[in-house]
KEVOTI-317660 format. One record per residue: y, z, x of N, C-alpha, C, O, CB in turn; residue in one letter. Coordinates in steps of 0.1 Angstrom, whole numbers, padded with zeros to 4 digits, always signed. Glycine has a CB too. Layout:
KEVOTI-317660
YZXYZXYZXYZXYZXA/...
//
This chain:
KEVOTI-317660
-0012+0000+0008+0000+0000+0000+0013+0000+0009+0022-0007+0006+0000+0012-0009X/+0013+0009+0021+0023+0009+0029+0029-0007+0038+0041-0010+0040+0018+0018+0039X/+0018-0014+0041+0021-0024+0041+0024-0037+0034+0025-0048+0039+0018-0024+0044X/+0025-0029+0020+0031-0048+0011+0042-0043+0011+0052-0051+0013+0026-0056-0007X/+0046-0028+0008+0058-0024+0010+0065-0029+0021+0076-0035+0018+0058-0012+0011X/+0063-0028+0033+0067-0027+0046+0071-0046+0045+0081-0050+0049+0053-0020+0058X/+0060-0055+0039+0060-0067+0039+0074-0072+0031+0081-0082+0034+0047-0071+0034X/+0077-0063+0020+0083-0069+0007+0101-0063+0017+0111-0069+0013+0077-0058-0015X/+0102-0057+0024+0110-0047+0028+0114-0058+0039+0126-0057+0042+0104-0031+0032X/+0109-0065+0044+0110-0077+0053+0114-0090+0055+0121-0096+0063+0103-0078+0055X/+0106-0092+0039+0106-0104+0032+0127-0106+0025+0134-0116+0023+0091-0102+0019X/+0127-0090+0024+0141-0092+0015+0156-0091+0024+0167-0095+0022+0142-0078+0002X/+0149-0085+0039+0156-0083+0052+0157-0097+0052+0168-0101+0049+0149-0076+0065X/+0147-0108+0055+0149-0121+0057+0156-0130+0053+0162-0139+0059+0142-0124+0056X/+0155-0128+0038+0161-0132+0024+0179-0131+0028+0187-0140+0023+0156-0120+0009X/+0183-0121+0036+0193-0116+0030+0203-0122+0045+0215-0125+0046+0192-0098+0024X/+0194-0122+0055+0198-0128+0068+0199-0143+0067+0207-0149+0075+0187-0124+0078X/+0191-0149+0056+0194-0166+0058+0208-0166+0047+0216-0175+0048+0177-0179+0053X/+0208-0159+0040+0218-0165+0029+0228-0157+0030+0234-0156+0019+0212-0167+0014X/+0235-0147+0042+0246-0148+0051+0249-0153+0058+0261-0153+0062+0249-0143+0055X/+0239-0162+0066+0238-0171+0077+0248-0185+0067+0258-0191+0071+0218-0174+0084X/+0240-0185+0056+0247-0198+0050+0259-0194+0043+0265-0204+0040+0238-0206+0040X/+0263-0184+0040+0275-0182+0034+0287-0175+0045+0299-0173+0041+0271-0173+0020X/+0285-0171+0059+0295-0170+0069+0292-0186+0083+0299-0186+0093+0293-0153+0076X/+0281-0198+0079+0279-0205+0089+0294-0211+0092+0301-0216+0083+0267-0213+0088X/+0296-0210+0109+0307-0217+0114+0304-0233+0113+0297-0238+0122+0310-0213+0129X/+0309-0243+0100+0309-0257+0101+0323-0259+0091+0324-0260+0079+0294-0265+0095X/+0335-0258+0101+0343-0259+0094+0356-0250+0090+0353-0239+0095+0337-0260+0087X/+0366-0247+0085+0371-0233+0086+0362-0228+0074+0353-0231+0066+0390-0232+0084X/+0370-0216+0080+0363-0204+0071+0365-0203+0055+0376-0208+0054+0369-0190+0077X/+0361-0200+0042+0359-0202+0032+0364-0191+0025+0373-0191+0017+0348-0205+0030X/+0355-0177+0032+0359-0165+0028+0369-0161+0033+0370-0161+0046+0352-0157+0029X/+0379-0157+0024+0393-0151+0025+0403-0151+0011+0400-0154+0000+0400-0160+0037X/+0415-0147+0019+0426-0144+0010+0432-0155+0011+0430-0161+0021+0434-0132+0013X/+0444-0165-0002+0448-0177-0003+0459-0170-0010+0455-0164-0020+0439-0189-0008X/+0477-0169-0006+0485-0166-0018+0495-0177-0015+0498-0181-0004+0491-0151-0019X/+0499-0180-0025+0520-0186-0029+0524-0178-0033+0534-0182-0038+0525-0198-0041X/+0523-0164-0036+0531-0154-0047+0546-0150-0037+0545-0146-0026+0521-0137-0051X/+0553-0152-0041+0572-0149-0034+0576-0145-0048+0576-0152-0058+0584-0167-0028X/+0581-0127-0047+0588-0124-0053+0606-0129-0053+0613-0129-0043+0583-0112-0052X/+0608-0131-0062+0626-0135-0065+0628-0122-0068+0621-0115-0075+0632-0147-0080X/+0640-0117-0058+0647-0103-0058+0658-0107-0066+0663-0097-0071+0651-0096-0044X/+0665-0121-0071+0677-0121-0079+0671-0121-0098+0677-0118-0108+0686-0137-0073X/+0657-0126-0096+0650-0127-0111+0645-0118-0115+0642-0116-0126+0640-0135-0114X/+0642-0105-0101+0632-0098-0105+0617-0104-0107+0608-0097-0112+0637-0092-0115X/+0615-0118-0102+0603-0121-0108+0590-0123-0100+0593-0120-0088+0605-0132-0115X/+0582-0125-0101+0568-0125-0090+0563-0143-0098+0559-0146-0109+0552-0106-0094X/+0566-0147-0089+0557-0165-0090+0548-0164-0083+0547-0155-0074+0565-0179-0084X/+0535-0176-0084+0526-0181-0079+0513-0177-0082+0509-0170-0092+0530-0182-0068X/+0504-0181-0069+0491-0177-0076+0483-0173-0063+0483-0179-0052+0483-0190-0086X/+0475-0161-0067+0470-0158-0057+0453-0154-0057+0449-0144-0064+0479-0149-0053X/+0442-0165-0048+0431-0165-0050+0421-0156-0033+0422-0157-0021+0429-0182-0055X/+0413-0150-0041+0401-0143-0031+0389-0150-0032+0383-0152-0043+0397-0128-0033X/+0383-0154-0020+0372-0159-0021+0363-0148-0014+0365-0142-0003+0372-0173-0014X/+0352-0146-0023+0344-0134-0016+0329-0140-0023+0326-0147-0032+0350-0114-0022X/+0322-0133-0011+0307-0135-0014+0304-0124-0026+0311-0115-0029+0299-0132+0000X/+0293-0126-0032+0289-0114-0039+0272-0119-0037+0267-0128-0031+0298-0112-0056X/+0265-0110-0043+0247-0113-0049+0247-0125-0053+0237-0132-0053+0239-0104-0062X/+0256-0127-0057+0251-0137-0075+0263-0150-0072+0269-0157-0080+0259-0123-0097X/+0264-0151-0056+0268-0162-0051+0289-0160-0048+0294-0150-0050+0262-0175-0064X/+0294-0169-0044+0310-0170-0036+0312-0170-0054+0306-0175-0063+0317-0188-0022X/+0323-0161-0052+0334-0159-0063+0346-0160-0056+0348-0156-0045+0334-0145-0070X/+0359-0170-0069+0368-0167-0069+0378-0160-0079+0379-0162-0091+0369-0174-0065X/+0386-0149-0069+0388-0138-0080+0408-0143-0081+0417-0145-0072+0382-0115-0072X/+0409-0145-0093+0423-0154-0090+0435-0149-0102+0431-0147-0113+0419-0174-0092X/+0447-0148-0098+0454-0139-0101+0465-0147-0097+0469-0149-0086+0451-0125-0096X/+0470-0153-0114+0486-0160-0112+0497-0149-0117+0497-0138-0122+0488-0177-0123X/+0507-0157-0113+0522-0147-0120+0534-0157-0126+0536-0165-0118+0531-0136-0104X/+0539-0157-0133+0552-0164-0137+0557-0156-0144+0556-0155-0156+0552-0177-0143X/+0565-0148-0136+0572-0139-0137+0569-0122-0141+0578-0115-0146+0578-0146-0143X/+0557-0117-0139+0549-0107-0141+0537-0109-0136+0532-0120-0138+0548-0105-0153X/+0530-0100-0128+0515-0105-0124+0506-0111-0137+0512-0108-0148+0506-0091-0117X/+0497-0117-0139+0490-0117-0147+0476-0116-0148+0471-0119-0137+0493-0125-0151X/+0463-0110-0159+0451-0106-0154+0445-0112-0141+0453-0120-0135+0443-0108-0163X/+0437-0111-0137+0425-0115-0125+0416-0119-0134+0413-0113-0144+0419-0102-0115X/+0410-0130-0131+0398-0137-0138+0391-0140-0124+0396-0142-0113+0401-0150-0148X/+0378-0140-0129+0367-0141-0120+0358-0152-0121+0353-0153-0132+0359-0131-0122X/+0355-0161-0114+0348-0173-0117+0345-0177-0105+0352-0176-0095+0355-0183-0124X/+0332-0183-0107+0320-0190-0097+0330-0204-0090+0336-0213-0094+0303-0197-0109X/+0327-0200-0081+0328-0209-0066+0321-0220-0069+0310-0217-0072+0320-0203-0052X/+0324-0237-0070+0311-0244-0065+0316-0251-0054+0328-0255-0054+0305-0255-0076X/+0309-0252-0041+0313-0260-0031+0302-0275-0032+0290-0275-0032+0311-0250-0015X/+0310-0284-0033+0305-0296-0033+0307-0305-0020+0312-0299-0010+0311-0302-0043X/+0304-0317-0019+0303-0323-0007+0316-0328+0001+0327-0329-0006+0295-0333-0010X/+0316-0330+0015+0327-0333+0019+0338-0319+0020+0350-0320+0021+0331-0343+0010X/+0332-0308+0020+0340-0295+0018+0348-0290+0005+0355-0280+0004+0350-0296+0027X/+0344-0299-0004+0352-0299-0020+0348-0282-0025+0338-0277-0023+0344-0314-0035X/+0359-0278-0031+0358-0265-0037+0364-0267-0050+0373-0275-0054+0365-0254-0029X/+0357-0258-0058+0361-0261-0075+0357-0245-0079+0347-0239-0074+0350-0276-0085X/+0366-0241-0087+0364-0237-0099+0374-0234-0113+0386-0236-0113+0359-0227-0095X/+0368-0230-0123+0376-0231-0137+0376-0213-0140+0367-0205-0139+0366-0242-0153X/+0391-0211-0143+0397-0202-0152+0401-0203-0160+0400-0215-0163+0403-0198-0151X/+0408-0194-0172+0415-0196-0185+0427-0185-0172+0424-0177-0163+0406-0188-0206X/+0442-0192-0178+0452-0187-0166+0469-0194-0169+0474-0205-0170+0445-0194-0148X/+0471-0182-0171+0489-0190-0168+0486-0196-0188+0488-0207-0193+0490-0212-0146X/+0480-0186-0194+0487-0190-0211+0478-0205-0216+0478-0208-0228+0509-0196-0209X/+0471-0213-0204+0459-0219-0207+0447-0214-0207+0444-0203-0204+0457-0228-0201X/+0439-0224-0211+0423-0222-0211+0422-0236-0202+0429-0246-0201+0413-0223-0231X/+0407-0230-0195+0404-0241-0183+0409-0245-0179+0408-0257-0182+0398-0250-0181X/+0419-0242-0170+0424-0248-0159+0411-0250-0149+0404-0240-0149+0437-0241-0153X/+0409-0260-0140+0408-0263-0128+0414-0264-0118+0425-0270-0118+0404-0270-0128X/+0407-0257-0104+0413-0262-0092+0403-0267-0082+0392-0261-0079+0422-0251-0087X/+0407-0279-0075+0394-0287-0071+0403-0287-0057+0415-0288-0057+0389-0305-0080X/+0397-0286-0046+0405-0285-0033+0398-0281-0022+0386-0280-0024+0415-0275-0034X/+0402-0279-0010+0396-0277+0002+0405-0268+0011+0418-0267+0011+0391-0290+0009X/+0396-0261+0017+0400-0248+0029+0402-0256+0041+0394-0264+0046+0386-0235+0032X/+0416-0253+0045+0422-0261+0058+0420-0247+0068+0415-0235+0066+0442-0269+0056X/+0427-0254+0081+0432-0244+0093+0442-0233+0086+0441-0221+0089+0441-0252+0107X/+0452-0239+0077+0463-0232+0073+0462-0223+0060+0469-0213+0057+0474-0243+0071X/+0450-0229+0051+0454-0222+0032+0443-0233+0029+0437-0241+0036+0474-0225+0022X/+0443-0229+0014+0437-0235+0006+0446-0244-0003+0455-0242-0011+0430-0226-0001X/+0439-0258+0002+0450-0271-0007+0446-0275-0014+0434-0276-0013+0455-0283-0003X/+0453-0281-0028+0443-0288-0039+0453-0296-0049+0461-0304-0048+0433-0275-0049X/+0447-0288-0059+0453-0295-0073+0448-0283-0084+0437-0278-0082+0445-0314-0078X/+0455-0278-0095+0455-0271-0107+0451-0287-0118+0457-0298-0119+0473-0262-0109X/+0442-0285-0124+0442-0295-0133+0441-0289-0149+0434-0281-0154+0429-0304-0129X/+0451-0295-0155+0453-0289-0170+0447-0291-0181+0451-0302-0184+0463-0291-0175X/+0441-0288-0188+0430-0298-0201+0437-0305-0206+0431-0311-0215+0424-0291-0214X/+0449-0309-0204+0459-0321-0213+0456-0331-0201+0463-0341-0201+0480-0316-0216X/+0446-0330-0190+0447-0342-0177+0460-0337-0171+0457-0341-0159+0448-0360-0183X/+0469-0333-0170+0481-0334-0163+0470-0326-0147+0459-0321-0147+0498-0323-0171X/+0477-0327-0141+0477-0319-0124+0490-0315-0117+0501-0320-0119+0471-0328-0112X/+0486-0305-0108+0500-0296-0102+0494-0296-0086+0485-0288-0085+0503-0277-0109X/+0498-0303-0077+0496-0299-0060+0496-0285-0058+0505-0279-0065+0508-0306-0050X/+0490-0277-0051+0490-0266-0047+0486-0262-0034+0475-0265-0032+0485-0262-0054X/+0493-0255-0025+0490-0250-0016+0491-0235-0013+0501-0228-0013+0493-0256-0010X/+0480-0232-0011+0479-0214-0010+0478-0204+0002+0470-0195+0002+0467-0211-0017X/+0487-0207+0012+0486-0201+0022+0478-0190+0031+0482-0178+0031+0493-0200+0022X/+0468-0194+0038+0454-0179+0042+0466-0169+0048+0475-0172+0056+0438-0185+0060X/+0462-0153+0042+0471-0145+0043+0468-0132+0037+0459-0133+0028+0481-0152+0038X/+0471-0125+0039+0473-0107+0038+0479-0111+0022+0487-0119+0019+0488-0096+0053X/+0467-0100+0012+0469-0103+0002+0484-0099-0004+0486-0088+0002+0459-0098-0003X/+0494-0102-0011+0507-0102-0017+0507-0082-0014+0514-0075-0007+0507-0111-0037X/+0494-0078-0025+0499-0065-0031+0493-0058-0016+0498-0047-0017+0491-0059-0049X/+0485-0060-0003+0485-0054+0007+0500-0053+0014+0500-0041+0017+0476-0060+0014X/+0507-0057+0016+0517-0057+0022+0527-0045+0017+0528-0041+0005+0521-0070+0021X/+0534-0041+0028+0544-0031+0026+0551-0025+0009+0549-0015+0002+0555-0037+0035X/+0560-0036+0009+0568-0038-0002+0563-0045-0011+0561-0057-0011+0577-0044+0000X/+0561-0035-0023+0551-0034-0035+0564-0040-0046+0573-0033-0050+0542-0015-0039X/+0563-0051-0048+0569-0054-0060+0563-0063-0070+0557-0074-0066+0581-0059-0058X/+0564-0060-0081+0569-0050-0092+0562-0042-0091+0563-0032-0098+0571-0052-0105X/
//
């Protein structure tokens, strides 16, 4: 008995060694991290932009993403898909829509893309890799 234990105890050590191997492998910049545009306006009082975490979890890369126009607004959580060529995607309800998309790729600098709107419209976006907004000194709002 000690040893299927010992086996299963191994088998999940293994498990867990290949599929950080694939979710930190160096091909490329790095994936996991912090991505913000948020610049508070001290004359509006207001907090703009949007700000996304890419983190591993069990149950695969999440992005945990958190816009503001003019007030923070919730954090929604939604699945990562990395597609070919480095393509990153995922869908939130955000910013007073439902499904938005953002389809884009992790540079040297941030995360660049596009916001895509269910009316088809799109918005360029770039999200600068960076010390999250609310880490930083000066907490506003």
């Amino acid at each position: 008995m000690g040893a299927v234990v010992g086996i299963k105890v191994f088998a999940a050590f293994f498990l867990i060694c290949l599929v950080t191997t694939a979710v930190f492998a160096d091909s490329g910049p790095k994936v996991i991290g912090t991505y913000s545009s948020f610049v508070y306006n001290a004359e509006g009082g207001d907090l703009l932009g949007i700000e996304v975490h890419i983190v591993p979890t069990r149950h695969g890369i999440k992005a945990i993403v958190q816009a503001a126009e003019g007030e923070p607004g919730d954090i929604e959580v939604a699945d990562l898909n990395q597609g070919a060529g480095g393509i990153l995607s995922f869908n939130v309800p955000m910013i007073g829509q439902t499904g938005v998309t953002f389809e884009g790729r992790v540079t040297a600098d941030g995360l660049k893309g596009k916001l895509i709107y269910p009316s088809g419209t799109s918005q360029e976006v770039f999200l600068k890799r960076a010390m999250s907004y609310w880490d930083k000194s000066e907490k506003k709002p």
